[in-house]
N, C-alpha and C positions, 0 to 999 in steps of 0.2 A: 420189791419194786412197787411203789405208790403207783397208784392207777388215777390217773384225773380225767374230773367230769365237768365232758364240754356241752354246752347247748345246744341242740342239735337245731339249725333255721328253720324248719318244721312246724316246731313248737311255738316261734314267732307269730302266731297268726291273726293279731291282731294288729291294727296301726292309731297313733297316738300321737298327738300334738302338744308340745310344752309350751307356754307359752311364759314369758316371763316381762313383769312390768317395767318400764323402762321411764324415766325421765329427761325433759327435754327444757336445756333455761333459752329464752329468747333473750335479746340485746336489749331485752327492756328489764330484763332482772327474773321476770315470771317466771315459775315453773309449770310445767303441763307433762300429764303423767298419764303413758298410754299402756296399751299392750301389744307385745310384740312374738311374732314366731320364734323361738330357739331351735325349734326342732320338728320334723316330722321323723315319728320312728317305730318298729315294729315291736310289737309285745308280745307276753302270755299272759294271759288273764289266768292269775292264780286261784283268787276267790273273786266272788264278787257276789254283791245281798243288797235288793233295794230292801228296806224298813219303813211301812207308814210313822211318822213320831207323831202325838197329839202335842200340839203348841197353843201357845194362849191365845192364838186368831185362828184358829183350825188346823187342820191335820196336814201335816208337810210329808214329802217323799224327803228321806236319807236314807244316801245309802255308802257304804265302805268297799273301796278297792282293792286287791292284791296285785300287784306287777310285776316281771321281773321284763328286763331290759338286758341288751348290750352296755358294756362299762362306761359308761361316760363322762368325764370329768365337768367337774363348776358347776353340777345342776346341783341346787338347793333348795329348800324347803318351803322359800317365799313363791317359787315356781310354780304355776296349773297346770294340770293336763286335761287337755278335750280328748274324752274317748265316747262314743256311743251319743246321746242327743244330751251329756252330764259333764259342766265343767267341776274337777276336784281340785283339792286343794291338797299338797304332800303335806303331809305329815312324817315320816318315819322316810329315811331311805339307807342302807344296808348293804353293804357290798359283800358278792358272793365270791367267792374263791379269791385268788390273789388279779383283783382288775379286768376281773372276766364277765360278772354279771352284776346288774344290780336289782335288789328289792324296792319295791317304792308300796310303799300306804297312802294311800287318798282316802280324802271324806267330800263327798257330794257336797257341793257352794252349792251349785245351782243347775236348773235342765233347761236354762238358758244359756247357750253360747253364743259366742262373741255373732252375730251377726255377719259380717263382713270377714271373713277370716283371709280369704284370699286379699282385701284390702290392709291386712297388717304388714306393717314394717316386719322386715326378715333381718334380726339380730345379726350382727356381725360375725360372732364365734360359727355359726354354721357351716362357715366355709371349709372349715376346718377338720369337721368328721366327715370319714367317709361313709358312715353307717347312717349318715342322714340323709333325706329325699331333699330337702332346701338343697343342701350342697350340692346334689347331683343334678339337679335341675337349671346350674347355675351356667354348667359347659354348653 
């Protein structure tokens, strides 16, 4: 008898926000390209390692994430996540078991976030999962 391994909510103990860019055409033809909520969600922080780099105008903080998640479908690689005062940028994402968790890789953009975050547009798909805070906050 295989024995499968669930994640226990425990181990969730961090929360994390995706956020994903969105474009908007006006009746005059223009396009305008914002950022918007996809998700508020709970995490593990697998690894995680800030690194000074030296750069050709001085020394920058980078640094790389490990995640694992609940399974969530349509999230993609063009996606950020704000965790900590660090937006990332995915890189890699890996689904663990059959639709049960997923791995995500980030590399530090920047330790500035969005400012206004409760001022973002809340993506539509949200509604959708139950494992999201946006949805849940919507009844």
């Amino acid at each position: 008898m295989d024995r499968m391994t669930l994640q226990k909510a425990g181990a969730l103990d961090r929360q994390i926000t995706i956020i994903r860019e969105i474009e908007t055409v006006a009746e005059s033809g223009s396009v305008s390209k914002k950022w918007g909520q996809l998700a508020i969600l709970r995490a593990q922080l697998i690894k995680g390692d800030v690194v000074e780099e030296g750069r050709e105008y001085g020394n920058t903080e980078a640094g790389n994430i490990d995640l694992r998640i609940r399974f969530r479908r349509g999230l993609i690689t063009a996606d950020r996540i704000i965790f900590g005062l660090g937006l990332y940028e995915i890189e890699t994402i890996e689904e663990v078991g059959r639709q049960r968790m997923l791995d995500l890789r980030a590399r530090m953009v920047s330790r500035d976030i969005p400012p206004y975050l409760s001022e973002m547009p809340i993506i539509d798909d949200a509604a959708q999962d139950r494992f999201n805070v946006l949805s849940s906050a919507q009844w």
